[in-house]
C-alpha positions as CSV (number, residue, x, y, z in Angstrom):
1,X,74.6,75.5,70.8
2,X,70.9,74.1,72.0
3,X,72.6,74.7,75.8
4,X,73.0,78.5,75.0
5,X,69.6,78.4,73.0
6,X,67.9,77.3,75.9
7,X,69.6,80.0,78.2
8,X,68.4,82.2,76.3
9,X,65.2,81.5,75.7
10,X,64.7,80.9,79.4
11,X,66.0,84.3,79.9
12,X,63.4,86.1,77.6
13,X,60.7,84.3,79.6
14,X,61.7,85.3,83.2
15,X,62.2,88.8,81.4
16,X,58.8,88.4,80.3
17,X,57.7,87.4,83.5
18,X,59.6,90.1,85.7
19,X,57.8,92.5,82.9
20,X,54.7,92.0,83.3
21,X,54.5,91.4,87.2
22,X,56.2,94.7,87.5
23,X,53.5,96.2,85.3
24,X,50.7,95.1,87.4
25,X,50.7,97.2,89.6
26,X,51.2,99.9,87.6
27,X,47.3,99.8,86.4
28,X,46.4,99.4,90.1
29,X,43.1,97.6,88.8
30,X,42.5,93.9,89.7
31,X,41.5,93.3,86.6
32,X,42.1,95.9,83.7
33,X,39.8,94.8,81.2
34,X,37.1,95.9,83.7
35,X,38.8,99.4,84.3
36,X,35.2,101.1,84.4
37,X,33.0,97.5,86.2
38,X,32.5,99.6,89.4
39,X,30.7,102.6,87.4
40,X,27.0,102.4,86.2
41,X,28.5,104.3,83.2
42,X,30.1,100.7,82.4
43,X,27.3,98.1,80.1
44,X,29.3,95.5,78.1
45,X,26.0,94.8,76.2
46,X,24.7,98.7,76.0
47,X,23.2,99.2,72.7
48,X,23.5,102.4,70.8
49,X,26.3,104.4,68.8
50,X,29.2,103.4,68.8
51,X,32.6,104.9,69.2
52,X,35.7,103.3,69.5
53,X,39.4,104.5,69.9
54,X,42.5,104.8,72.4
55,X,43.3,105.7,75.7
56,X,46.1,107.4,76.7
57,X,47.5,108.4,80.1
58,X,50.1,109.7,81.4
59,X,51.0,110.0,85.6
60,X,53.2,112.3,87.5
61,X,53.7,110.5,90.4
62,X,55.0,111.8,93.9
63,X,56.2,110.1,97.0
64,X,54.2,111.0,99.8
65,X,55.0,108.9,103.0
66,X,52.6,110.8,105.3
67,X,49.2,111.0,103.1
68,X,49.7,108.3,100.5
69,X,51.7,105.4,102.9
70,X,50.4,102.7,100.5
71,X,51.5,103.9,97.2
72,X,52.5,106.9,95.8
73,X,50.6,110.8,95.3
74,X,49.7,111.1,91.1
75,X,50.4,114.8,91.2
76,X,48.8,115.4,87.4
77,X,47.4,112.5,85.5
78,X,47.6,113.6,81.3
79,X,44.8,111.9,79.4
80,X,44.6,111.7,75.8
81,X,41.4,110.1,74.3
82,X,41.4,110.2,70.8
83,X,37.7,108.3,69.2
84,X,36.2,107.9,65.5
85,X,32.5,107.1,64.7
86,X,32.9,106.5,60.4
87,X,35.3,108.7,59.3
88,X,34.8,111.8,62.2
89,X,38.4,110.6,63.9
90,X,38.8,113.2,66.8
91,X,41.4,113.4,69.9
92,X,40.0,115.0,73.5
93,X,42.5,115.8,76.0
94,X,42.6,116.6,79.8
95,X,44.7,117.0,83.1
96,X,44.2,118.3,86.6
97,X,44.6,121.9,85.5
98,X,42.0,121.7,82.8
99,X,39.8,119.4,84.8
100,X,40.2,121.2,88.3
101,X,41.3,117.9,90.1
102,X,43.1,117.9,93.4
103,X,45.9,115.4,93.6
104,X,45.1,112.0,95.3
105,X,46.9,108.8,95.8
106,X,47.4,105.9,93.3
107,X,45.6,103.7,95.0
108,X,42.3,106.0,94.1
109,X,41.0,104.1,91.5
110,X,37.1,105.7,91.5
111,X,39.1,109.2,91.4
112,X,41.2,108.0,87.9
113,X,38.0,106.7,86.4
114,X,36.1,109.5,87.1
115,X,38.3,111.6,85.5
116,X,38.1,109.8,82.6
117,X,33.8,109.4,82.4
118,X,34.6,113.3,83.5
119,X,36.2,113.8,80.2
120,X,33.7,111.7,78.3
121,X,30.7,114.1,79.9
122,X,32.5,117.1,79.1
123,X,34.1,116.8,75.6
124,X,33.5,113.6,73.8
125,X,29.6,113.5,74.0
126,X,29.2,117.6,73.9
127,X,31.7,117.2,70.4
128,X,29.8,114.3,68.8
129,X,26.3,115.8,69.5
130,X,26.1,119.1,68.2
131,X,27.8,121.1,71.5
132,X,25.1,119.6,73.6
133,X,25.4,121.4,77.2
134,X,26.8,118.3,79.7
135,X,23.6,117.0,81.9
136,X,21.2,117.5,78.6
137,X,23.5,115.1,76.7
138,X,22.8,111.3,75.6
139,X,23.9,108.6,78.3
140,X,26.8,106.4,77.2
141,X,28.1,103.5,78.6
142,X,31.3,102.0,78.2
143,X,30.9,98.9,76.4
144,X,34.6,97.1,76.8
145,X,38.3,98.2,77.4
146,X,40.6,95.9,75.3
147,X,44.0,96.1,75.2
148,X,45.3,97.2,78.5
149,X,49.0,98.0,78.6
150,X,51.4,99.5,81.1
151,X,54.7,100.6,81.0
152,X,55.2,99.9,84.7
153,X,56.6,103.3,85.2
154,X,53.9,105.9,84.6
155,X,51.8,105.6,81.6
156,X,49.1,103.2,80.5
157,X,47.0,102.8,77.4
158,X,44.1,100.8,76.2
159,X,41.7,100.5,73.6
160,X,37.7,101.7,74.8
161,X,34.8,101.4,72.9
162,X,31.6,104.1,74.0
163,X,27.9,103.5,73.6
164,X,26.0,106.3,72.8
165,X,22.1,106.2,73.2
């Protein structure tokens, strides 16, 4: 019985293993607790309002040999960012469509982020301060993604917490 205990149990742990290696490159990001560190949008310590929530996305992914040898063409990325302040809980959503993005390769990290501060510019901030037009609108930082978890086929999530100022 302890023989087949063991087996087991070293079978969930190279399970575990083979998990999360294979997730890793999913999130394509070194490090994903700094998701945003290459951004002047990103302040750990910014002061201000704050909002806090989760961060949903969802890729459609395309091979593409000729323009994306390295890794794969994300045909439509789906974001869902849903953020309370108190009890004002409210969810923000956005794709390529909406957004106007191009596709681009996987490998284009500072083109996922962007799309993500893009949403923040355009509907978070505008939502939480009276319809404010985008460019007239407080600054916010991202103070700290938390969280980070990939399913290793197409869809990643994380906790994010804005500062407002």
């Amino acid at each position: 019985m302890n023989q087949a205990r063991r087996l087991l149990i070293a079978a969930a742990a190279a399970v575990t293993a083979m998990a999360s290696s294979a997730a890793w490159p999913e999130s394509a990001v070194p490090n994903p607790g700094q998701f945003f560190s290459t951004t002047p949008e990103f302040d750990p310590s910014a002061p201000g309002t704050k909002y806090s929530g989760t961060l949903t996305i969802a890729y459609v992914f395309v091979p593409d040999a000729v323009n994306c040898p390295e890794s794969f063409r994300i045909e439509n990325m789906h974001l869902v960012l849903t953020l309370s302040q108190g009890n004002n809980i409210k969810p923000f959503n956005t794709d390529f469509v909406a957004s106007g993005t191009a596709p681009f390769c996987f490998i284009g990290e500072s083109q996922q982020t962007q799309l993500v501060l893009g949403l923040i510019r355009n509907q978070v901030i505008p939502h939480f301060y009276s319809n404010c037009v985008p460019g007239s609108c407080p600054d916010f930082k991202v103070k700290s993604i938390t969280d980070f978890l990939s399913s290793g086929t197409g869809a990643i999530s994380m906790n994010i917490t804005l500062a407002v100022q």
